[in-house]
C-alpha positions as a printed Julia matrix, in Angstrom:
103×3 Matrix{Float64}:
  -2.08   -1.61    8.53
  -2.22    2.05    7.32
  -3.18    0.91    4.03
  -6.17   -1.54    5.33
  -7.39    1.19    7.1
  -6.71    3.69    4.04
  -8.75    1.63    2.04
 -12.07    1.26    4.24
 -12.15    4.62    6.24
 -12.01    6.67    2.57
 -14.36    4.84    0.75
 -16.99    4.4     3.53
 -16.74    8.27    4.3
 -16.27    9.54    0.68
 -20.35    9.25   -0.12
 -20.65   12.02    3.1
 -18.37   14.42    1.99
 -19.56   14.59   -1.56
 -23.42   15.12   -0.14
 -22.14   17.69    2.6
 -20.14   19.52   -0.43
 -22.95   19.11   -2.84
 -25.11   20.7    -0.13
 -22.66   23.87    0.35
 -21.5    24.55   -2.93
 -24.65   23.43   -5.28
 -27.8    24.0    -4.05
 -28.93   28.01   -3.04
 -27.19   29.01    0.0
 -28.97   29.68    3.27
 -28.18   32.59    4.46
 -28.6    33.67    8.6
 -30.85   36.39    8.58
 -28.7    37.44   12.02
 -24.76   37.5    10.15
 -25.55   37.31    6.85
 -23.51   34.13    6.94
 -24.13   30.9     4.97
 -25.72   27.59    7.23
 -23.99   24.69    7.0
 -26.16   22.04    6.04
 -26.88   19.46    8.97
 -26.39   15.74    8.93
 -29.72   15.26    9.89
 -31.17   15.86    7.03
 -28.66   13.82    4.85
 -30.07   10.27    4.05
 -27.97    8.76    6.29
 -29.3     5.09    5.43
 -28.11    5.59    1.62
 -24.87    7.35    2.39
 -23.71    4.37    4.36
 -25.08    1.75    2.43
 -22.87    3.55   -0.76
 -20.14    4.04    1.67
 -19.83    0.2     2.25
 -20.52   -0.62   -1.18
 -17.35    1.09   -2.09
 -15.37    0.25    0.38
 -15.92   -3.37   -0.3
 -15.02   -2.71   -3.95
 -12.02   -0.86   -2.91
 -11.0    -3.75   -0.37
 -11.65   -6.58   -3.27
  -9.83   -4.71   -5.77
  -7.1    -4.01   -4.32
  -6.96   -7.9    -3.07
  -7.13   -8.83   -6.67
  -4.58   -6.42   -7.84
  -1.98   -5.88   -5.21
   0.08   -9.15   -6.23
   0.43   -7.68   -9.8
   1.24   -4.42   -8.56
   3.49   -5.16   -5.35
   7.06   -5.78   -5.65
   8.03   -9.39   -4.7
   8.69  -10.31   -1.13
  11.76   -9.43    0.4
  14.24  -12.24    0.1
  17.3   -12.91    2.5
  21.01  -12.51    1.47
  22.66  -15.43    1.01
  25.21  -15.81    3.13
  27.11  -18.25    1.7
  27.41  -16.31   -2.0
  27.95  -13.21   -0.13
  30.9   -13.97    1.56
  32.49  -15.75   -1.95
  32.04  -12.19   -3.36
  33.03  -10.32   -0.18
  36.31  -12.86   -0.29
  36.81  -11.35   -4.3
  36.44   -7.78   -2.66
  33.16   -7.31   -4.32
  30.09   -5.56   -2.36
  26.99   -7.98   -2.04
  24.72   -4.9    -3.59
  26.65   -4.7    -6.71
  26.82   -6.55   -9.91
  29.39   -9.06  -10.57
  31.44   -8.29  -13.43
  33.83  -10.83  -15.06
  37.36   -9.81  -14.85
């Protein structure tokens, strides 16, 4: 579930951080005249439309990659021990985790 979520919130709020950080660290700092302090910029005047419209964008091509991907990069499904061979190798003293080695 973590991933899901890992894989829409990022991508849909990525676009916003990169404007708000272009906006600090780019473009001529305003200063307050009061503390001599740098203004952060304000959402309002971000193009909020765009942002979002990127911000889905990627987050769809995040989401469909990752569908097309994951079974080649996943590890396969979790299989059950067989009980049956397990207790033949428990009944030879060998652990079920371990290889069996011909004596």
């Amino acid at each position: 579930m973590i991933r899901l979520l890992l894989l829409t919130i990022i991508p849909l709020v990525l676009p916003f951080v990169v404007w708000f950080v272009w906006n600090v660290f780019a473009e001529k700092p305003k200063l307050d005249a009061a503390t001599g302090e740098q203004i952060p910029p304000e959402l309002k005047t971000a193009p909020l439309k765009m942002l979002g419209i990127i911000g889905v964008l990627l987050s769809a091509l995040t989401l469909g990659g990752f569908l097309l991907f994951h079974d080649k990069t996943a590890d396969k499904p979790y299989t059950p021990i067989n009980v049956d061979e397990a207790e033949k190798k428990l009944d030879k003293g060998i652990a079920p985790d371990r290889p069996v080695s011909s004596n």
